[in-house]
PLY file of the C-alpha trace (Angstrom):
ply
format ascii 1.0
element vertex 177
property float x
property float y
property float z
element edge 176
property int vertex1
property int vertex2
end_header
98.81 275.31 289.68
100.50 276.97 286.79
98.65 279.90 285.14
98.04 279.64 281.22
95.61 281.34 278.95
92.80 279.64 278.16
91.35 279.39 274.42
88.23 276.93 274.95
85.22 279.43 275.73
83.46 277.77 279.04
86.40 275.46 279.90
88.39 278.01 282.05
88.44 276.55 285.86
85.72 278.09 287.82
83.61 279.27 284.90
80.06 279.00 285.21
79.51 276.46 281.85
81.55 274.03 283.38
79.82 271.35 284.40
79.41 270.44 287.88
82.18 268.13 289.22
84.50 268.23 285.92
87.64 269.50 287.09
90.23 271.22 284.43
93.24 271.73 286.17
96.55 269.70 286.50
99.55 269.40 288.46
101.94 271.82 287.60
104.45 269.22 287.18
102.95 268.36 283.93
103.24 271.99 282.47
106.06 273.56 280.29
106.81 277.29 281.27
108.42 278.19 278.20
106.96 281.80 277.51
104.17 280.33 274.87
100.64 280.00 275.65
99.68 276.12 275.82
96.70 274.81 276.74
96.66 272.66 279.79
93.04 271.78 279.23
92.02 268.11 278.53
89.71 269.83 276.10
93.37 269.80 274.30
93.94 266.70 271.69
97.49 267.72 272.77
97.63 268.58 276.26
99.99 271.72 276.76
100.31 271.30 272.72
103.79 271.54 270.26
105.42 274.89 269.61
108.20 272.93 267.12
108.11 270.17 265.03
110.45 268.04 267.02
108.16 268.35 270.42
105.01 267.85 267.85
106.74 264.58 266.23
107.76 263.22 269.80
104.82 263.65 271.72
101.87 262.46 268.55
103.44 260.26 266.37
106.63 258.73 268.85
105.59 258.63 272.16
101.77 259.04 271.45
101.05 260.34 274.81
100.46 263.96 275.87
101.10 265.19 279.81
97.31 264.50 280.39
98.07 260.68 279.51
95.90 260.37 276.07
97.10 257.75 274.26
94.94 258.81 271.04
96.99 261.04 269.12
98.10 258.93 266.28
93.95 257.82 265.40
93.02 261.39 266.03
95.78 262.80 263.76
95.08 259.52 261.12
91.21 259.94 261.33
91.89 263.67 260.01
94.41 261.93 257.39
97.51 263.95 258.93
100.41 261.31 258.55
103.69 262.22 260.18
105.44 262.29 256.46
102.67 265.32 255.57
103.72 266.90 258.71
107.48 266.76 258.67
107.57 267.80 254.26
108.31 271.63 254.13
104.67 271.68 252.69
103.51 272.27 256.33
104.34 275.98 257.63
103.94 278.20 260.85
100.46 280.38 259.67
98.05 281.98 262.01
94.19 280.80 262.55
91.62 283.64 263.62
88.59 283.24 265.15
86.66 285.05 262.15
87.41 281.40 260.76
89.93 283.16 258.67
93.85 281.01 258.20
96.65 283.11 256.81
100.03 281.89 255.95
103.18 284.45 255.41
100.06 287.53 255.75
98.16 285.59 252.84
94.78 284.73 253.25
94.87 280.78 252.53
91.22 279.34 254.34
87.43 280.71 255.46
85.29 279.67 257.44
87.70 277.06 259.24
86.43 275.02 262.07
88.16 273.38 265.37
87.82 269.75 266.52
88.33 269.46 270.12
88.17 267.06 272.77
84.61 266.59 274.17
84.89 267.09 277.71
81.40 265.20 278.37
82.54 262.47 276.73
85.50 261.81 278.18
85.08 258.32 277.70
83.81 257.87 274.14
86.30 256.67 270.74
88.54 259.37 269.36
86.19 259.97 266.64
83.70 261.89 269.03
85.59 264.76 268.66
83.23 268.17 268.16
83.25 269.92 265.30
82.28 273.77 265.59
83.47 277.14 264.33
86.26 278.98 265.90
84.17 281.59 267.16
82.73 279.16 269.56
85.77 278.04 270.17
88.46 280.49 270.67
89.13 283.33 273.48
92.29 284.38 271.92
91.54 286.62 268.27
94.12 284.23 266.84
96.59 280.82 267.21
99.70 280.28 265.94
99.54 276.78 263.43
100.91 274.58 261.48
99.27 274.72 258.48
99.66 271.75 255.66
100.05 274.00 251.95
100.62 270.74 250.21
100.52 272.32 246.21
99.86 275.52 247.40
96.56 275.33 249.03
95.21 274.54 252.34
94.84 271.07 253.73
94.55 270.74 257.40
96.09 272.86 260.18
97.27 272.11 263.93
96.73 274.76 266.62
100.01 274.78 268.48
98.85 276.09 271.60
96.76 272.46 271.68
97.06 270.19 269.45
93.64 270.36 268.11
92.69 270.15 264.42
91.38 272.86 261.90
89.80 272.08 259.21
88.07 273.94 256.11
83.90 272.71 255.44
83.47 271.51 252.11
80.64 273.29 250.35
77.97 271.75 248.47
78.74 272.02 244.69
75.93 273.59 242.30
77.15 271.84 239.55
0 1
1 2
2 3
3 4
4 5
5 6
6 7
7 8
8 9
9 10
10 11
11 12
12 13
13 14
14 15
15 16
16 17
17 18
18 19
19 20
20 21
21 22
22 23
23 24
24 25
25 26
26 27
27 28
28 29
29 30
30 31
31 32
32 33
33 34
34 35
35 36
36 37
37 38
38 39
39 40
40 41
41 42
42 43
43 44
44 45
45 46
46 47
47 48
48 49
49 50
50 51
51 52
52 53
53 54
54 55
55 56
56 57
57 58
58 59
59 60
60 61
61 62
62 63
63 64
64 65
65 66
66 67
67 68
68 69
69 70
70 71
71 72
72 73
73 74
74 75
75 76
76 77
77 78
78 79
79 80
80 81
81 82
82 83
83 84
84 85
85 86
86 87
87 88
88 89
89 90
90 91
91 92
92 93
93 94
94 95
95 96
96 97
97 98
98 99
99 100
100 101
101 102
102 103
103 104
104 105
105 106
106 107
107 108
108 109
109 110
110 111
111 112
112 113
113 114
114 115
115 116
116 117
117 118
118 119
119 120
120 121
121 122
122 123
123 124
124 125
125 126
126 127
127 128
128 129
129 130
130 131
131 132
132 133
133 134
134 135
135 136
136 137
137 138
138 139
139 140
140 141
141 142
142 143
143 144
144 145
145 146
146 147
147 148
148 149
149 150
150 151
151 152
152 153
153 154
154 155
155 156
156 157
157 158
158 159
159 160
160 161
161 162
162 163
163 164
164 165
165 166
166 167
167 168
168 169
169 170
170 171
171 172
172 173
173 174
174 175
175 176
């Protein structure tokens, strides 16, 4: 069993919110040892995640199959309207996503109050689009993940946490108008 940090709060092998009989680890076979921190939990959309562009393109949107064996990746990444053109343009940058919900891109503040989509563990079975919602702070361990974040005309879109593929997005707030 390989050792990697984990970033899902209550998803960690042998922590007591686990549910009974749902086993998180893997084969070590499966991992990359590559100095980043991935996450090798099928909580993951990407399982072990994409630290470049090139491993991102090949595993989502060529191969569309992570080391866990989802075969989802293109309907997750379309059902958040991230096409493979938006990800590849030089719109999408390396930025950093906190767990205060905070995105920054070059040290600017570009996003509040973001929130991570994750694989449901409990519903292992269920459509790609049963993927939870929630805030990072529910969500992350780490104080921040390294992301590619979409700037398409200079404002925030969509990121992807690199450590696992998932998806973080901005709420849209009511208007008063």
């Amino acid at each position: 069993m390989t050792s990697v940090l984990w970033y899902f709060s209550g998803m960690a092998s042998g922590n007591q919110n686990t549910p009974a009989g749902l086993s998180v680890s893997a084969p070590a076979a499966q991992t990359v040892n590559d100095g980043h921190a991935r996450d090798y939990n099928p909580a993951a959309v990407i399982y072990g995640g994409a630290y470049s562009k090139a491993e991102l393109d090949k595993i989502a949107f060529t191969d569309n199959r992570d080391g866990f064996g989802h075969t989802d990746l293109q309907q997750i990444y379309a059902a958040a309207g991230i096409t493979q053109a938006d990800f590849d343009s030089s719109d999408t940058v390396v930025g950093t996503v906190y767990k205060t919900g905070d995105i920054a891109v070059f040290g600017r503040l570009v996003a509040v109050s973001s929130e991570t989509d994750s694989r449901n563990l409990l519903l292992a079975s269920a459509p790609f689009n049963w993927l939870p919602r929630a805030p990072n702070a529910q969500l992350f361990i780490a104080t921040s993940i390294p992301a590619w974040v979409d700037m398409k005309g200079g404002s925030f879109h969509w990121a992807i946490l690199m450590s696992c593929g998932c998806i973080v997005t901005q709420p849209i707030w009511p208007s008063l108008a």
